[in-house]
C-alpha positions in Angstrom: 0.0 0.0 0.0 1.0 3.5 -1.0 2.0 5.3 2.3 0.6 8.8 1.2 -2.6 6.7 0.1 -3.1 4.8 3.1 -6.7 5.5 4.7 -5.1 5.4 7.8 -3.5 8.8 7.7 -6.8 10.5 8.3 -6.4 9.9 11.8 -2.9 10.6 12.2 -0.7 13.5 11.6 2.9 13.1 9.9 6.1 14.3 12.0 9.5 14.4 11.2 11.2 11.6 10.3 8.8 8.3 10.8 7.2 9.7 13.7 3.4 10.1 13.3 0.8 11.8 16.0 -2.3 10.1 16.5 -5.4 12.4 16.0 -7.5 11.3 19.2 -5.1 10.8 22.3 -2.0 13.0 20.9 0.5 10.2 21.6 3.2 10.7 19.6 4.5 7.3 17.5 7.6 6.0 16.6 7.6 3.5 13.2 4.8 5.2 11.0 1.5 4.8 10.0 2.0 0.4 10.8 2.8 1.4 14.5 -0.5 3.8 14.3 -2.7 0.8 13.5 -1.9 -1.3 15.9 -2.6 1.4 18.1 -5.6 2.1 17.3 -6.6 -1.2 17.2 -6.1 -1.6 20.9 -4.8 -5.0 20.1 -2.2 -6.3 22.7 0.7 -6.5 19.9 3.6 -5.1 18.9 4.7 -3.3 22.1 2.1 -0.3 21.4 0.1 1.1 24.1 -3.7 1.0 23.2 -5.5 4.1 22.5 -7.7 5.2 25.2 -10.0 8.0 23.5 -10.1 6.0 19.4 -13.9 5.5 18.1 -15.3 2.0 18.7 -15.9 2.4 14.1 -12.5 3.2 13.8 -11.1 0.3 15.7 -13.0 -2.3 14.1 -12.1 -0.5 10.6 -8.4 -0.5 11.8 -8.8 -4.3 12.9 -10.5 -5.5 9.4 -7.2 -3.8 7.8 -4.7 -5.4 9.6 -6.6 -8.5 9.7 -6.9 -8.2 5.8 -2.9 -7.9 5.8 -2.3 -11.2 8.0 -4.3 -13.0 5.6 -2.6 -11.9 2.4 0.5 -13.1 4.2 -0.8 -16.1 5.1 -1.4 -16.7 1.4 1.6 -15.9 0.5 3.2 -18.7 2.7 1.1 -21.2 1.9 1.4 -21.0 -1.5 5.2 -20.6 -1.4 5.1 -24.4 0.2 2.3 -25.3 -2.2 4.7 -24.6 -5.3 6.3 -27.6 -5.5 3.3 -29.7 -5.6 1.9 -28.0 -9.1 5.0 -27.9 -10.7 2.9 -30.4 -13.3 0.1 -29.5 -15.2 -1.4 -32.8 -14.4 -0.7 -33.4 -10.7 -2.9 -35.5 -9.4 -4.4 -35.3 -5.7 -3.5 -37.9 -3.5 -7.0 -38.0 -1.6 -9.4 -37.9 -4.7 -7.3 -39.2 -7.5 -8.7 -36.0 -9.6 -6.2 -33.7 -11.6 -5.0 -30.7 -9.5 -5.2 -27.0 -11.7 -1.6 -26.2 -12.6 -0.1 -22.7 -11.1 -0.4 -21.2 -14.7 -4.0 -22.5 -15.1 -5.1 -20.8 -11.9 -6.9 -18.2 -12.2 -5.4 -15.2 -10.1 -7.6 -14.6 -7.7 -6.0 -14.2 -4.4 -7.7 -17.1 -3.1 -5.8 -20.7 -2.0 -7.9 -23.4 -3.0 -7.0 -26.7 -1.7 -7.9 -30.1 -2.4 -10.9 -30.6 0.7 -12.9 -27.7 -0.5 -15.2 -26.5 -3.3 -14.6 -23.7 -5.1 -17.4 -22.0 -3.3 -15.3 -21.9 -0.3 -13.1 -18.8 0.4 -10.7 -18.1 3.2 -13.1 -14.8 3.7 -16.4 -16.9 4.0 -14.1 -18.9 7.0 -13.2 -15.5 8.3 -17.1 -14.9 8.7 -18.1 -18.1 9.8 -15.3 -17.8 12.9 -16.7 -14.5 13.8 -20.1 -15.7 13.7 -19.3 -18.7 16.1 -17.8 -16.4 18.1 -21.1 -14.0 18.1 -22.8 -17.1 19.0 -21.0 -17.7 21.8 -21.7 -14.5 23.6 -25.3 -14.7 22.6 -26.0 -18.1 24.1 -24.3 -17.6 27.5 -25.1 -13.7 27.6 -21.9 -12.0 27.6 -21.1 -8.4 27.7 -20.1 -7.0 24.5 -17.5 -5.2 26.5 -16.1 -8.2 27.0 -14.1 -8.0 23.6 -12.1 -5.1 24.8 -10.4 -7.5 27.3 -6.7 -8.2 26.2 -7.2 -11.6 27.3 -9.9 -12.0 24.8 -7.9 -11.3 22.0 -4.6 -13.0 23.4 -7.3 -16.7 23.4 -8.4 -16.1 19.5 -4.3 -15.3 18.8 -3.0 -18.9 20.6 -6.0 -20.7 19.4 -5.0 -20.0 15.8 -1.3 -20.6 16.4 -2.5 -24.0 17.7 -3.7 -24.4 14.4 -6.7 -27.1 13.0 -7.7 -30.0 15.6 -7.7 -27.8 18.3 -10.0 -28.8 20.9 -10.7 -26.4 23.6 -10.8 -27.6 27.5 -13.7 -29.4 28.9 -15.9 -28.0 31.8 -14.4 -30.2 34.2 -10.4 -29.7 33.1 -11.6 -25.6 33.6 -13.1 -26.0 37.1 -10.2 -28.5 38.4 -7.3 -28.1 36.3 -7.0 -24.8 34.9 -8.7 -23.2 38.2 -5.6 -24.5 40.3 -2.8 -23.4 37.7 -4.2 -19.6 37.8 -5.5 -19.3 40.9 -1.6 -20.8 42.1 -0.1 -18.1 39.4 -2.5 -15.4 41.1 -1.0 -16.6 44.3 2.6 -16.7 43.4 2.1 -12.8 42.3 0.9 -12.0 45.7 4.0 -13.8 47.4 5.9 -11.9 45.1 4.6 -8.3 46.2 4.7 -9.6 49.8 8.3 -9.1 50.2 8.3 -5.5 49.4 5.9 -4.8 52.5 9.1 -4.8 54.9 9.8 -1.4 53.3 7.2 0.4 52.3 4.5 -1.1 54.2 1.0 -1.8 53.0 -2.7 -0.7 54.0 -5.6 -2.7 54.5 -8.7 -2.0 52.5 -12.5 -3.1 53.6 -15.1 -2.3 51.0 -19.0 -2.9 52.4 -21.9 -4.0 50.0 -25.4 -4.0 51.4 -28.8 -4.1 49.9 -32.0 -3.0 50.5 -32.8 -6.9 52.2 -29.8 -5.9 54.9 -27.3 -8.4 53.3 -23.8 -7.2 53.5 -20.4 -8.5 52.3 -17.3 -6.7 53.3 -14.2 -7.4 51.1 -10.7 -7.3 52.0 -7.7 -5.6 50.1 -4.3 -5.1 50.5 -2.3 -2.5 48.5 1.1 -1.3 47.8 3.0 0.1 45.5 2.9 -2.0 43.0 -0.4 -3.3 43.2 -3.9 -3.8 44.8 -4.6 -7.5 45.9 -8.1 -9.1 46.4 -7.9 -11.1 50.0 -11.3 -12.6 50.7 -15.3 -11.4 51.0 -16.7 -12.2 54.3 -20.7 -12.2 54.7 -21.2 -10.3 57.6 -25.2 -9.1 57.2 -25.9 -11.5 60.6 -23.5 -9.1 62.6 -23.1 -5.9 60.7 -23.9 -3.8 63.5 -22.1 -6.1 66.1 -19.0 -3.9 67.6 -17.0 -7.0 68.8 -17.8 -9.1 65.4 -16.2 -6.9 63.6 -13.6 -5.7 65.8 -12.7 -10.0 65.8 -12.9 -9.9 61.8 -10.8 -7.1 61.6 -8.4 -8.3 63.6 -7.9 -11.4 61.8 -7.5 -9.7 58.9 -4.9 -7.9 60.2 -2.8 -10.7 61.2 -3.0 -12.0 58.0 -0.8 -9.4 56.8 1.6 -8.9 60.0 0.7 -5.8 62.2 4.1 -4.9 61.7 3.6 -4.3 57.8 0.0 -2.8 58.2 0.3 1.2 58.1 -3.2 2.3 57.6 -6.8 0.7 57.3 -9.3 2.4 54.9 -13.1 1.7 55.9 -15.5 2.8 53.2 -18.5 4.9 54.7 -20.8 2.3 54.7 -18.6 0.9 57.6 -17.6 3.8 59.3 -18.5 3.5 62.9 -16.3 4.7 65.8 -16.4 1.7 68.1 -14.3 -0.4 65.0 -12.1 2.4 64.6 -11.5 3.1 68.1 -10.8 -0.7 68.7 -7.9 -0.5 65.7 -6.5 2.7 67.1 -6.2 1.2 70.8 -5.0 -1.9 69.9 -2.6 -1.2 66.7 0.0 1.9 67.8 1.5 2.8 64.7 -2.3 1.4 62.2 -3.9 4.7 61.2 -7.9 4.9 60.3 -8.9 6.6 57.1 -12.5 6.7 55.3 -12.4 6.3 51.6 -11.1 9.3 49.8 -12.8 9.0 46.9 -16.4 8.0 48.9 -15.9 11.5 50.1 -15.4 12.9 46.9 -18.3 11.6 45.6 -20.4 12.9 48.6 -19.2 16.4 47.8 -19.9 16.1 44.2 -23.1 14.2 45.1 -24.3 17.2 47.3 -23.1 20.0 44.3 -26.1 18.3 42.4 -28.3 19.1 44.9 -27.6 22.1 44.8 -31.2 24.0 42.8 -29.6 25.6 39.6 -27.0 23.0 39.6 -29.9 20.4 39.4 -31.5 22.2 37.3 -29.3 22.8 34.6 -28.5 18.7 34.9 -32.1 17.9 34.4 -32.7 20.4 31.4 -29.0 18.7 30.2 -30.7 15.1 30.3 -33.9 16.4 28.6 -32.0 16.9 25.7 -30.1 13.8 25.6 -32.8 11.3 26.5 -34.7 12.7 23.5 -31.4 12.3 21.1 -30.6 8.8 22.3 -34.1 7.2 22.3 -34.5 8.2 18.5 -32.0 6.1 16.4 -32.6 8.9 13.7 -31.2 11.0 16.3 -28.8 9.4 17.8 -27.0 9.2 14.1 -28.0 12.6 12.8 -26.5 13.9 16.3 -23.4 11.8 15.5 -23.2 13.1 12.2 -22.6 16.4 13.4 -20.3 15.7 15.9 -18.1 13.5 14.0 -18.6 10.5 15.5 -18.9 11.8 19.4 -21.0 11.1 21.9 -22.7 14.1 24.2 -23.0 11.9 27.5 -20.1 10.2 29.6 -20.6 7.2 32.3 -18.9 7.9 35.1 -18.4 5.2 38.0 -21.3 7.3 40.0 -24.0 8.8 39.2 -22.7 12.1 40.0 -19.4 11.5 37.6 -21.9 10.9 35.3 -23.7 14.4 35.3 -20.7 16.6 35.4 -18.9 14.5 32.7 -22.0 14.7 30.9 -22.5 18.3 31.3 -18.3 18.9 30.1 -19.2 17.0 26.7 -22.4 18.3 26.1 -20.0 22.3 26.8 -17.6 20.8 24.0 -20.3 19.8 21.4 -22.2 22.9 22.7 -21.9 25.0 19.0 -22.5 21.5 17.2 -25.8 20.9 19.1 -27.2 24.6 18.2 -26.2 24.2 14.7 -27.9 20.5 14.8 -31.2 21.5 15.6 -30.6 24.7 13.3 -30.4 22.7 10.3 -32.0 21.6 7.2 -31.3 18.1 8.0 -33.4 18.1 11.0 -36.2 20.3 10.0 -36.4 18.2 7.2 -37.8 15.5 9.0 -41.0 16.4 10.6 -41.4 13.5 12.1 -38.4 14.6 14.5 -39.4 18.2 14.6 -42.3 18.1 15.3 -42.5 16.3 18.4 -42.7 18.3 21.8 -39.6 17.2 22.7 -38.1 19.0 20.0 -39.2 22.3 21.0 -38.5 21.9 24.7 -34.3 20.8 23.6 -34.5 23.5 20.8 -35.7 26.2 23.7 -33.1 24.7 26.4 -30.1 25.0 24.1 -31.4 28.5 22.9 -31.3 29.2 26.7 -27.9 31.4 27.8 -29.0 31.1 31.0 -29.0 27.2 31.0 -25.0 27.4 29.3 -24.0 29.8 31.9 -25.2 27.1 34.7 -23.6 24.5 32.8 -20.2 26.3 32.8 -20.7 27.3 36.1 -21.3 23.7 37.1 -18.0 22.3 35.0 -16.0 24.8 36.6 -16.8 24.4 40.1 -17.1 20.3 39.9 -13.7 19.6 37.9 -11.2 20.6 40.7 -12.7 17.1 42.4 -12.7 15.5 39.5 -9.2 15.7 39.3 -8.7 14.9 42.7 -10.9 11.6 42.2 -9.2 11.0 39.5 -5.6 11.2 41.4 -6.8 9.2 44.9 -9.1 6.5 42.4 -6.5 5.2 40.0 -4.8 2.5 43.0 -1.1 4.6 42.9 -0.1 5.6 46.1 -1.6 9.1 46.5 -1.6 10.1 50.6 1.1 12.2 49.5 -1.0 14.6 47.3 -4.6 14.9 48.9 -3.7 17.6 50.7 -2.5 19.7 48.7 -5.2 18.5 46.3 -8.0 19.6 48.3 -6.2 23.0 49.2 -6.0 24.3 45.6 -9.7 22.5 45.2 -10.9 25.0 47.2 -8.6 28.2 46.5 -10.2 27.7 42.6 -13.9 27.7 44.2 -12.7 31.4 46.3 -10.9 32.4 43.0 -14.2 31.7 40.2 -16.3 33.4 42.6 -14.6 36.4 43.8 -17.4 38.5 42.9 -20.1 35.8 44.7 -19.8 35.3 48.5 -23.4 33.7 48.5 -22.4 30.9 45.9 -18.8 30.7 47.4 -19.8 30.2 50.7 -22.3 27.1 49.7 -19.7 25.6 47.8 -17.0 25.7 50.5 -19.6 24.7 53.4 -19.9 21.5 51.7 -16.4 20.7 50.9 -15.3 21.4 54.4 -17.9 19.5 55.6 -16.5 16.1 54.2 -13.3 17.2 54.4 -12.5 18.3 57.8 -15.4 16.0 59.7 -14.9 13.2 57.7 -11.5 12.8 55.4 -9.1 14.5 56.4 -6.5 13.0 58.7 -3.3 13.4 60.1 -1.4 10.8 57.6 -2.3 13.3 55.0 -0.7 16.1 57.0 2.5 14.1 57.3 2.7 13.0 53.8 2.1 16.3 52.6 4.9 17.4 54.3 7.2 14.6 53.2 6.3 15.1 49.9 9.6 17.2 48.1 7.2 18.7 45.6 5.3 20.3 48.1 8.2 20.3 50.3 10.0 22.6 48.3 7.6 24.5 46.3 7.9 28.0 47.3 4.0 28.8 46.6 3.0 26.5 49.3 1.5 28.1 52.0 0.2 25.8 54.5 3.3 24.5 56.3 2.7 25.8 59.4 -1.2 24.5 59.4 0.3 21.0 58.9 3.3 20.9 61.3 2.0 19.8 64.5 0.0 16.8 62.6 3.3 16.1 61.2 4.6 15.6 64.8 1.6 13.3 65.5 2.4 10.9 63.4 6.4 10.9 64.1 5.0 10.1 67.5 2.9 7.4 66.8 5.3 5.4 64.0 8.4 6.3 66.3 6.9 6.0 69.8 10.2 6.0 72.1 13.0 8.3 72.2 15.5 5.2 70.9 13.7 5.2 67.9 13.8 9.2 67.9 17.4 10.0 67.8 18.6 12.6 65.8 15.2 13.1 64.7 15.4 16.8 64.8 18.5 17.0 62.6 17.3 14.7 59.7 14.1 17.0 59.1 16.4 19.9 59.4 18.5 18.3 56.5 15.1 17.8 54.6 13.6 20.8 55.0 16.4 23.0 54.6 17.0 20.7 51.5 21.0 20.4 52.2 22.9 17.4 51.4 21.8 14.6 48.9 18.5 16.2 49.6 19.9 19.5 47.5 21.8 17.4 44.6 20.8 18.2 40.8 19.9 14.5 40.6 17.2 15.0 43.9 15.6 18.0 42.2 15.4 16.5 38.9 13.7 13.9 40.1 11.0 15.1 41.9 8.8 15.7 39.0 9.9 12.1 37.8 9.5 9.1 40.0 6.9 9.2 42.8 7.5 10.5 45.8 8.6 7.4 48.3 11.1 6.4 45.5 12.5 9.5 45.5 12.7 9.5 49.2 14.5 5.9 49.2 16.7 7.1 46.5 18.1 10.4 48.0 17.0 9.9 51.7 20.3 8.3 52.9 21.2 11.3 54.8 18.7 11.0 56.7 18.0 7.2 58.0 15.2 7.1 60.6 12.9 10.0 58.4 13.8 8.1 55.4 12.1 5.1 57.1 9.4 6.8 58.3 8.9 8.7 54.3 8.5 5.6 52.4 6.2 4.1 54.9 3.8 6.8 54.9 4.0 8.2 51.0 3.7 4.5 49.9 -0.3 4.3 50.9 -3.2 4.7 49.0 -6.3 6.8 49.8 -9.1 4.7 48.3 -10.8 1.7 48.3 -10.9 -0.4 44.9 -12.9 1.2 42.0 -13.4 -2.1 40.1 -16.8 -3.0 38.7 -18.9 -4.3 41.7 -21.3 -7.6 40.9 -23.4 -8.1 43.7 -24.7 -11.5 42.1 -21.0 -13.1 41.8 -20.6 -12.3 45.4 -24.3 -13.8 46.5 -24.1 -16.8 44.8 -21.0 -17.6 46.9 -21.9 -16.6 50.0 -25.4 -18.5 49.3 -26.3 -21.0 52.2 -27.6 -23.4 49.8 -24.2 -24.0 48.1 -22.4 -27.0 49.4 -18.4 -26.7 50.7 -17.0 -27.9 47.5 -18.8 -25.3 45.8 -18.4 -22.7 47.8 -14.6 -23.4 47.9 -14.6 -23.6 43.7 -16.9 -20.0 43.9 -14.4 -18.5 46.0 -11.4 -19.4 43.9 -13.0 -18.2 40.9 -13.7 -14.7 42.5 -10.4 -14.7 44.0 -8.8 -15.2 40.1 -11.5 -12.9 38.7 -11.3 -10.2 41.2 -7.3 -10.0 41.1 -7.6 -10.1 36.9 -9.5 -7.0 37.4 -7.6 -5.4 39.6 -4.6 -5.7 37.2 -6.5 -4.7 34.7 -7.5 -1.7 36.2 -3.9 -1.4 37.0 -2.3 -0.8 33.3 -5.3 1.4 32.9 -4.4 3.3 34.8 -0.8 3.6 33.7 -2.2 4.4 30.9 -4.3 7.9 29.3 -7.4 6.1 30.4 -10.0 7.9 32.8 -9.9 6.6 35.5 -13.6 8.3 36.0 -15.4 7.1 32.7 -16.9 3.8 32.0 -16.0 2.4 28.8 -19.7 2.0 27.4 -22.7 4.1 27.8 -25.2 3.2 30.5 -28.0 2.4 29.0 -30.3 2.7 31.9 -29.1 6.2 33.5 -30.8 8.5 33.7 -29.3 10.7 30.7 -30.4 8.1 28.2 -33.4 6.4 30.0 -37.2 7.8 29.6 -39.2 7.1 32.6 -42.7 8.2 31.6 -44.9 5.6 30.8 -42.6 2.5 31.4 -43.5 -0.8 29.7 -42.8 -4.1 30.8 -40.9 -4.5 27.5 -38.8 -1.2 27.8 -35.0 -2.3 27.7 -35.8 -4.5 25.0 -36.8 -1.5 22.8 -33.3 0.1 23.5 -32.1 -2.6 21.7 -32.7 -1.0 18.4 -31.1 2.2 18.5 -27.9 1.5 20.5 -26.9 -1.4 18.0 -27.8 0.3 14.8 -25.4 3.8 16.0 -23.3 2.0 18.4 -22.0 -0.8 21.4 -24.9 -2.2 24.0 -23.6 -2.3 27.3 -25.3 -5.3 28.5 -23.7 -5.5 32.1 -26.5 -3.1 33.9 -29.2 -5.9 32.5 -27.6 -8.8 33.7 -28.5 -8.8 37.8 -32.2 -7.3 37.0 -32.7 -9.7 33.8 -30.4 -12.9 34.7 -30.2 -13.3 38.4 -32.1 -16.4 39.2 -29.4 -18.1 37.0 -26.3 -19.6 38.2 -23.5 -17.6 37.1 -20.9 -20.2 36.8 -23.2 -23.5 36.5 -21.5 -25.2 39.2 
């Protein structure tokens, strides 16, 4: 193929020398427009990061291309070893005794024929009937379309076809004995492996709760560090959820598990947040801090900035318009049209990610949407203009007043955003948060200098989930460990933090032994003299996070440097993986016997941990940490409630798989529940 004619340059631009830029994330290639494709194909090859922000028409487009390409070469090879066998015009097939068409008599076609097949049957008509076994597959055991995205998904259609033809796949009992032991022990061995770092940097406990309106709950057990997040076990506790010295037992256990002496913090998710449990870790753990879930708290704050009236206003009017674009498949493509392919709504992981996600898109497509229902194209059909909900979205994106909220509302929300973003992704983050939340509020006083009324409501919500509820004194500490706060000469909150910094020396160094020349070190640290003052120290501040840095250039100063990677090593969240309640109930189920049981909780165990590592290299990479990959089909930004019929997701059907991707995953518990998950 011609590289200037290569359809694949629309989405890329050209740099200097073979370096190309890709159109949707930026990235910037080595290797050309080949290296592109792969990119945007988001296939696990050739040592090319995915691309997070590509559309889902591209990819497949991108993936029929280079799919196109293996196959030419495949025919290549085969005939290449064919050759010798038609050297006569009159070979003769060994398995039907018929003559064999000579090279020069074949027509050139680009097809292999072979001996077993009719001249009917093309390599492409295989390629169809392979992806229509595969569709079959997800349809008969209801699998989210999502699911194709996986890298393992594509990394099981890539070694089945290297096994070539007689493959047979595993049977359901080599899957639930076999196979289930191997991973589940490779899963293991991973654990062991990130064990050993815990001496170090320590590691903190993580307790996500899960209850339901019948007052089940299941509280699972984490353990991260810094180089990963670790599934432990689920416990059922709904028959003592409420009992003090129940879970002041579990909890300790848990603890034990992972040594006392590697255990610096315990996160409990609001849900679980009750002072007797805390009070009992606090008393009987010395150096085990208790922190609720940054990112709970977040949410809370961003939860009550929808309450507020114009805020929630302006969201409603926001979902007016795109629950009458997305219920109209004329719509939904004449909306795409004019956006070039974008969507106007974002999932979020919450509901309230969703609205102010929603509400930033809709702000970017803002001149599109005007000039959408401006047009000739959609006064043309009177069918779609002439409904009433035409005239209420033609009137609400008419209305300054309802842009002005909506900018107000992006604005005011994004600064937590970003700090979601920052405590969600599973890195260690206890080192930024404060600092975080600081210049989180500074840019509400700054956007409203001119409005002490909408200021002050703002602010009187933050602070109340930040200083009664999140904030504690680890965050102090690690702020002030942190050398890019440290020694950042617009930081003004030092001496707010100190005396919380002297807590926590206290607490991880509780007698003078372990406090010798204490005051020196910080002196050396603050005053940034020594290694702490090299080239190589500043340089890398910026560059590697910030208990590295501390165990690279701390030397100077032993006993802090301890105490620095310990506390800047922690997270500030609890998991944000994909919650299924139904997994979870099925194996806590009192029906189940205690073989099955013990087969359910290895599978979650291996499921759970795959998805932690997944969420891992997403987060590595330009993903958002925020956004769901699909649209929720049932939120309330796509979803019409008037008039619901028993019948009403099935008529979503039509429109999301004529413009786009289903996500299946929010039918599954309300549609599929009574059935057994893993057939055991």
């Amino acid at each position: 193929m011609v590289r200037e004619k290569d359809i694949c340059w629309e989405y890329a631009d050209r740099l200097e020398g073979n370096k190309v830029r890709c159109k949707f994330c930026d990235r910037i290639l080595n290797g050309g427009i080949s290296r592109l494709k792969h990119h945007l194909s988001r296939l696990p090859s050739k040592g090319v990061n995915p691309c997070t922000k590509v559309r889902d028409d591209v990819t497949d487009k991108v993936r029929e291309i280079l799919a196109s390409k293996e196959d030419s070469k495949e025919t290549l090879t085969v005939k290449k070893q064919m050759l010798p066998e038609f050297k006569s015009p009159h070979a003769v097939s060994i398995s039907t005794g018929k003559p064999l068409m000579s090279v020069e008599a074949a027509p050139v076609t680009g097809k292999v024929f072979s001996s077993s097949t009719t001249s009917g049957s093309t390599s492409r008509s295989d390629h169809e009937n392979a992806e229509r076994s595969i569709a079959l597959f997800f349809f008969e055991n209801r699998l989210d379309f999502s699911i194709a995205r996986s890298s393992s998904y594509q990394q099981m259609i890539d070694a089945v076809r290297k096994c070539g033809v007689g493959f047979v796949g595993p049977s359901a009992d080599t899957l639930k004995t076999t196979w289930l032991e191997n991973i589940k022990s490779e899963v293991s061995l991973q654990s062991k492996d990130i064990e050993r770092e815990w001496a170090m940097t320590g590691c903190t406990v993580i307790a996500e709760t899960w209850t339901d309106n019948k007052s089940r709950a299941l509280i699972n057990f984490l353990v991260s560090s810094p180089s990963r997040t670790f599934f432990h076990k689920s416990v059922d506790a709904s028959s003592y959820y409420k009992n003090i010295k129940y879970l002041s037992d579990l909890f300790d256990s848990i603890i034990q598990d992972f040594g006392p002496e590697n255990v610096v913090q315990v996160i409990i998710d609001n849900e679980l947040n009750c002072p007797g449990l805390a009070n009992h870790i606090l008393q009987n753990y010395g150096s085990i801090f208790v922190t609720p879930c940054a990112s709970q708290c977040m949410n809370g704050i961003l939860e009550e900035f929808c309450n507020v009236d114009w805020v929630s206003r302006c969201i409603l009017q926001a979902q007016a318009v795109s629950k009458y674009i997305y219920n109209n498949s004329s719509m939904l493509a004449m909306m795409r049209m004019f956006t070039g392919g974008h969507d106007i709504i974002r999932s979020g992981i919450t509901k309230s990610v969703s609205n102010f996600l929603s509400l930033q898109s809709m702000l970017k497509q803002k001149s599109r949407l005007k000039h959408m229902f401006n047009s000739p194209e959609f006064s043309a059909g009177s069918a779609l203009s002439n409904k009433p909900q035409a005239a209420t979205c033609v009137s609400i994106l008419d209305d300054n007043e309802f842009w002005k909220a909506a900018e107000e509302s992006v604005a005011v929300s994004e600064p937590f955003l970003k700090v979601m973003r920052e405590v969600s992704g599973g890195k260690p983050a206890v080192g930024f948060i404060y600092e975080l939340m600081t210049r989180a509020k500074e840019s509400i006083r700054t956007y409203y200098i001119m409005d002490e009324i909408k200021c002050k409501t703002f602010l009187d919500i933050v602070d109340k989930h930040w200083q009664n509820n999140l904030h504690s004194p680890l965050h102090s500490a690690a702020a002030f460990l942190n050398p890019s706060i440290q020694y950042n000469p617009e930081i003004k909150f030092f001496s707010a933090i100190k005396e919380d910094f002297y807590t926590v020396l206290e607490k991880l160094l509780p007698t003078p032994d372990h406090r010798h020349d204490l005051t020196n070190q910080i002196l050396l640290f603050s005053r940034g003299k020594g290694m702490f003052g090299c080239n190589l120290a500043k340089e890398a501040i910026d560059s590697v996070s910030p208990g590295i840095w501390w165990e690279q250039f701390g030397d100077a100063a032993p006993t802090l440097q301890q105490v620095a990677i310990r506390v800047l090593s922690q997270v500030c969240s609890t998991s944000t993986s994909e919650r299924q309640w139904s997994t979870f109930q099925q194996i806590h189920s009192e029906k189940r016997n205690k073989i099955d049981k013990e087969t359910l909780n290895d599978l979650l165990y291996i499921y759970y941990n795959l998805k932690l590592d997944k969420s891992l290299k997403s987060s590595s990479s330009e993903a958002d940490s925020l956004q769901l990959d699909d649209i929720d089909m049932t939120s309330e930004w796509v979803e019409e409630t008037e008039n619901p019929s028993p019948v009403q997701w099935l008529d979503r059907f039509g429109s999301a798989l004529e413009g786009g991707d289903l996500n299946t995953r929010h039918f599954n518990t309300s549609i599929f529940s009574s059935d057994n998950i893993f057939n055991l």
